[in-house]
C-alpha positions in Angstrom: 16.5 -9.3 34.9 15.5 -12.4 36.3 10.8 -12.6 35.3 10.3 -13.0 39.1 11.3 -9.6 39.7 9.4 -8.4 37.1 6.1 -5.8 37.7 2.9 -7.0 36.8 1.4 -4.4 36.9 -2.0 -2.9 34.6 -1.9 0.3 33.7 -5.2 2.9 32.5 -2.9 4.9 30.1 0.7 5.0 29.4 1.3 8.9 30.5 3.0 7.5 33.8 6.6 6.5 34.6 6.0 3.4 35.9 4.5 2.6 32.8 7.9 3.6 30.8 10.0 2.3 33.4 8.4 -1.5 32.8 8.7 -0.8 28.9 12.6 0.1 29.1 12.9 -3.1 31.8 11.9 -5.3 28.6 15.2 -4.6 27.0 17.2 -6.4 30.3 14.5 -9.2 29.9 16.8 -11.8 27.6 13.4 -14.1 27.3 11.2 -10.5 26.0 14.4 -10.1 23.7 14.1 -13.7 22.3 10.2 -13.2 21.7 10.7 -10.0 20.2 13.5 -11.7 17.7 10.7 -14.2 16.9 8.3 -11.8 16.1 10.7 -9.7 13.9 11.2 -13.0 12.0 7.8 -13.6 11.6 7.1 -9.7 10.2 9.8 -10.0 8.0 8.1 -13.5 7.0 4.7 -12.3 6.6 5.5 -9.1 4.2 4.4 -10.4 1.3 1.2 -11.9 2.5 -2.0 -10.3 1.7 -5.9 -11.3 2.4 -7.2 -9.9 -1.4 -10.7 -7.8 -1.3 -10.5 -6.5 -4.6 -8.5 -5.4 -7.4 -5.4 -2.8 -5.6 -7.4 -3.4 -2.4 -5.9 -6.4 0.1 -5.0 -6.7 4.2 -1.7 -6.9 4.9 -1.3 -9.6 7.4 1.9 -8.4 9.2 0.1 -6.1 11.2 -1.5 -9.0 13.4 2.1 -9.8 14.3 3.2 -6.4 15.0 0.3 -6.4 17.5 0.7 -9.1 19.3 4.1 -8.4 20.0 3.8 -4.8 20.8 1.4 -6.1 23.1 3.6 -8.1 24.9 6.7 -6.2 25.3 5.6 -2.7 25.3 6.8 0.5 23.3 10.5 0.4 24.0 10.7 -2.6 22.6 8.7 -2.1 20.0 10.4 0.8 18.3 13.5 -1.1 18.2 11.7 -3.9 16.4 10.2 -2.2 13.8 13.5 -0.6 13.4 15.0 -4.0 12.5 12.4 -5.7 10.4 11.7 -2.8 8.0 15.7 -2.8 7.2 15.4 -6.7 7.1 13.0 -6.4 4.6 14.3 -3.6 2.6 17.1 -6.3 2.2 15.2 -9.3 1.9 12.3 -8.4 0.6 12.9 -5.1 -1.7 9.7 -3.3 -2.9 11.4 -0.3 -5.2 14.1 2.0 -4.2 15.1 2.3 -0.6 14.1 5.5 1.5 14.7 5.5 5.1 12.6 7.8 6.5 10.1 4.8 5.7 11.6 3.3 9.0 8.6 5.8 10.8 6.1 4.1 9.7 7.0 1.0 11.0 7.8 2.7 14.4 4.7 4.8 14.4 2.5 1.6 14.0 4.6 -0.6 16.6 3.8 2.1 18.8 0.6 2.8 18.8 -0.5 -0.6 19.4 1.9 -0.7 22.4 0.1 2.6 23.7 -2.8 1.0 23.3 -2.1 -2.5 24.7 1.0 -2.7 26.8 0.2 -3.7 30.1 -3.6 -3.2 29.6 -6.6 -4.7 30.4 -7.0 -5.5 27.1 -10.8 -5.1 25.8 -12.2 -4.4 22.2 -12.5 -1.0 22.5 -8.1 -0.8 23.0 -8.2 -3.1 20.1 -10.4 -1.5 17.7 -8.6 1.8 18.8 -5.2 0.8 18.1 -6.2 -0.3 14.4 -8.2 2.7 14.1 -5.2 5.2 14.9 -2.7 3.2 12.8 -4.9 3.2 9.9 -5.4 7.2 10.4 -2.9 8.5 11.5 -0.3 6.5 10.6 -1.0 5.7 7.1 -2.8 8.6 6.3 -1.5 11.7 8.4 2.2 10.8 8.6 2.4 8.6 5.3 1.3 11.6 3.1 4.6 14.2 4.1 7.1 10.8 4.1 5.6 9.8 0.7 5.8 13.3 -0.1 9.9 13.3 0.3 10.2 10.1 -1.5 8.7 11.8 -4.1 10.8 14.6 -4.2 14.3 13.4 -4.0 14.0 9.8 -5.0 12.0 10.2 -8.0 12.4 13.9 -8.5 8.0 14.1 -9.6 5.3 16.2 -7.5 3.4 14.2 -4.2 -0.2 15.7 -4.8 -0.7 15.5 -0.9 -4.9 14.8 -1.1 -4.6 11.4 -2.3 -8.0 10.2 -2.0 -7.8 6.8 -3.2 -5.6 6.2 -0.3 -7.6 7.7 2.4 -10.5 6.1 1.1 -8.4 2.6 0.7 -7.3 2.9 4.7 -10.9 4.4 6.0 -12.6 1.4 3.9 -10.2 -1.6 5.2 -10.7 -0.5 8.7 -13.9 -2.3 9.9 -12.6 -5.3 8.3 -9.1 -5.2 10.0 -10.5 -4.3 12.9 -12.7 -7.2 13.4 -10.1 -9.6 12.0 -7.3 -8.2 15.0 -10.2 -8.8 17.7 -10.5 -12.1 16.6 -7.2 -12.3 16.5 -6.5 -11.2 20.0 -9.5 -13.4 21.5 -7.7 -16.0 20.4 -4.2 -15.5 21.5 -4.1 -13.3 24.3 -5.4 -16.2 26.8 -2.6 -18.3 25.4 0.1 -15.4 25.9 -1.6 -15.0 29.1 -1.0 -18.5 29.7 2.8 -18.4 28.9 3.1 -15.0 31.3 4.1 -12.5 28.5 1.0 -10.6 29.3 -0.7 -9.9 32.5 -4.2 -9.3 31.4 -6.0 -12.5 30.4 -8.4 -11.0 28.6 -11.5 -11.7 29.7 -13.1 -8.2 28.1 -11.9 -9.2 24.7 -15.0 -10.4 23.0 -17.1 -9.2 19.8 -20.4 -7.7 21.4 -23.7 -6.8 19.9 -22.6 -2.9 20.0 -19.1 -3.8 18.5 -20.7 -6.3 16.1 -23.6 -3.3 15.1 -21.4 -0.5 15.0 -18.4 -2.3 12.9 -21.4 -4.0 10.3 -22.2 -0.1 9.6 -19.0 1.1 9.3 -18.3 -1.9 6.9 -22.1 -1.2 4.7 -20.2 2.1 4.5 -17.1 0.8 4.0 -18.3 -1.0 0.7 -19.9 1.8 -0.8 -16.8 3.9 -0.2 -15.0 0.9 -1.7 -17.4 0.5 -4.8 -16.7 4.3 -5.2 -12.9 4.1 -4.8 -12.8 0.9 -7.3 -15.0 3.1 -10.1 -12.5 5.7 -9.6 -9.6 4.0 -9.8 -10.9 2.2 -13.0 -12.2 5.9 -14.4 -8.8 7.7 -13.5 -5.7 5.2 -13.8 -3.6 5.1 -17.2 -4.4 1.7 -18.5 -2.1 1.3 -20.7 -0.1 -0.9 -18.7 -3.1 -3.7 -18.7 -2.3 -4.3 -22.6 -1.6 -7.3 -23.4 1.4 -7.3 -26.3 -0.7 -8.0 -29.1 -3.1 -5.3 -27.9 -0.3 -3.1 -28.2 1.0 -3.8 -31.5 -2.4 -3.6 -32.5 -2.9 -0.1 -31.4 0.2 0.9 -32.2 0.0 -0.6 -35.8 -3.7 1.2 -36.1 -2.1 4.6 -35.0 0.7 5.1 -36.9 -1.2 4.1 -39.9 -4.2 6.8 -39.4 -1.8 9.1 -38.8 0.3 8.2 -42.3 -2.7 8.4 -44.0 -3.4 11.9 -42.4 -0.1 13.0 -43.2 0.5 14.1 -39.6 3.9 11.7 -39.3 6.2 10.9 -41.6 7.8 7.3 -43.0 10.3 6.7 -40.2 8.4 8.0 -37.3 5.8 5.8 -35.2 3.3 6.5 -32.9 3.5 4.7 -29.7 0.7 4.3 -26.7 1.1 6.6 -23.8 -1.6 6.5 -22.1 -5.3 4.9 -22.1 -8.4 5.7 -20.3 -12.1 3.8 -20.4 -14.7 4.8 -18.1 -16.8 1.9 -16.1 -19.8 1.0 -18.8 -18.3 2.9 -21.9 -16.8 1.5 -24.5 -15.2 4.6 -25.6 -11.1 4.4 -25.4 -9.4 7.5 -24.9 -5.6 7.5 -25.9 -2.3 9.9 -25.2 0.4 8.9 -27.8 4.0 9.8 -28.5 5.4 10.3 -31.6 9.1 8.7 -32.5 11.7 9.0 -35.0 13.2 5.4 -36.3 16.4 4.7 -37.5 17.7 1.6 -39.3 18.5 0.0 -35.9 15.5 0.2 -34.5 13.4 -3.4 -34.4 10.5 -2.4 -35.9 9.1 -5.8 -34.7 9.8 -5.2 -31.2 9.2 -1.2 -31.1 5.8 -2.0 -32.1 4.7 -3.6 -28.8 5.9 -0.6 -26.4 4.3 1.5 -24.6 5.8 4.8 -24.1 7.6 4.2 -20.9 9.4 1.5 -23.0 10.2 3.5 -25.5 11.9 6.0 -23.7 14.8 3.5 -22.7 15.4 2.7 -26.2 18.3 4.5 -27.4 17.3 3.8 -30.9 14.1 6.3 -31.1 13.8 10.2 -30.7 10.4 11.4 -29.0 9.6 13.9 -32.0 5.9 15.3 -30.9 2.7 13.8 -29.1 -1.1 13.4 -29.8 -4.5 12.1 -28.6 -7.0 9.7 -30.3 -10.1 7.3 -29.3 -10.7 4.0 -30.3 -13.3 1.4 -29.1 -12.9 -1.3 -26.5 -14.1 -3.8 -28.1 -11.9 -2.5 -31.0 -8.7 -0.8 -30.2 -7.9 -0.9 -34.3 -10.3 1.3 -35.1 -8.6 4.5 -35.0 -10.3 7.8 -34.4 -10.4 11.6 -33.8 -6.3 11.7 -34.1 -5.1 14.8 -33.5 -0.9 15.7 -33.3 0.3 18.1 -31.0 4.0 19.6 -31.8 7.0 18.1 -29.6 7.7 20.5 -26.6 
């Protein structure tokens, strides 16, 4: 289709089918195709890029991308393109084992910012809207039963479906990503506009009083929902995997010789770190243990410094029982409160 036959029109809402009509004529447009490729590139590209905030809390910067370009050549489009760039980078870029009902979330989020600003007048309020539904209801409402499959038939555990950390991770980034895309958009939709890839210069795109007011509260809030999710992360995640190695062996070394010395193990079995759990402010260490049989090929010297996910790959050691104990942070040698529970 040659772009002087093209509509230009503006639509209020895409429930029409003109509007869908124009969105399916961006497939016959070979210069929408070649932006589209571009921006698939530049997804694929952008992946691994994050703007930290805070420990397990950072902003993804391929969204700004999958706006823009959703933007520009509408929902059809759009679905196709996040259909290519998450299998791109599944195979470029691998993140864990492949599931491919994943693919919907890309979809889902190219297409609600093309809902929201596909031959628009594009303002703040579109904008902030589009963000605001991807952050909901894409990675909340339809993340939690995808995640919940994965679970299930990829790595055969439970998907406790009220993950609270991640609504409150999503609800808390919001403000911030919000204000980020309409400064984002300010800047580039005059020069799409420019190029004639979009048909709505823009000129309602701007960060007002109300905006700027209403985003500074939901980020005051945003930061005490964050200080909140960060202290229960810290309270509630198994630690054990911030050990350094000679934090390890020293653990390790402290309880398998309290529990020697309490005659709860034997000579060839060792205890090995499981799991470990401070609270914010306490220098109490809680600690979940497994207990192992060794045999004569077992490196004693290397054993030592496992935790118990380790361990279990070692085809060298038995799992022969379990236990707790508490130890102090500043510490982790001495040994407390051990108590052996018999193997399942």
């Amino acid at each position: 289709m040659k772009r002087t036959q093209k509509s230009t029109q503006l639509y209020p809402h895409p429930f029409s089918k003109a509007y869908w009509r124009d969105a399916a004529a961006e497939l016959k447009d070979t210069h929408m195709l070649v932006v589209a490729a571009l921006m698939i590139a530049l997804r694929v590209a952008m992946k691994g890029l994050a703007i930290p905030l805070a420990p397990n809390l950072m902003i993804n910067t391929g969204f700004f991308v999958n706006a823009l370009g959703a933007m520009i050549y509408g929902p059809v489009v759009a679905i196709v393109g996040a259909a290519v760039s998450d299998t791109l980078g599944c195979i470029l870029f691998p993140q864990g084992p492949y599931f491919f009902p994943f693919i919907f979330i890309e979809i889902a989020s190219s297409l609600f910012f093309a809902l929201f600003l596909y031959r628009a007048k594009v303002n703040t309020t579109r904008v902030v809207l589009s963000r605001f539904c991807v952050n909901f209801f894409v990675n909340i409402v339809l993340n939690m039963p995808i995640m919940a499959l994965f679970y299930k038939f990829v790595l055969d555990k439970n998907y406790t479906w009220l993950q609270l950390p991640a609504i409150a991770k999503n609800l808390c980034l919001f403000p911030a990503e919000a204000l980020l895309l309409v400064l984002f958009m300010t800047v580039m939709v005059p020069i799409v506009y420019r190029l004639q890839l979009v048909y709505s210069p823009g000129e309602d795109l701007k960060v007002t009083k109300k905006l700027g007011m209403g985003l500074a509260g939901l980020f005051v809030a945003s930061v005490i929902v964050t200080g909140s999710y960060l202290v229960y992360n810290y309270n509630t995640t198994n630690q054990a995997s911030w050990l350094e190695k000679e934090e390890k062996l020293e653990l390790n070394s402290a309880l398998t010789q309290e529990a020697r010395n309490q005659g709860l193990v034997e000579d060839d079995q060792i205890c090995i770190v499981k799991k470990v759990g401070k609270k914010l402010g306490e220098d109490q260490v809680n600690i979940t243990y497994n207990v192992y049989d060794v045999t004569e090929q077992s490196n004693l010297e290397q054993v030592m410094t496992y935790r118990s996910t380790d361990a279990k790959k070692d085809d060298t050691l038995t799992e022969a029982g379990g236990g707790s104990a508490k130890t102090s942070k500043k510490d982790l040698g001495a040994v407390t409160d051990l108590t052996l529970d018999s193997a399942e």
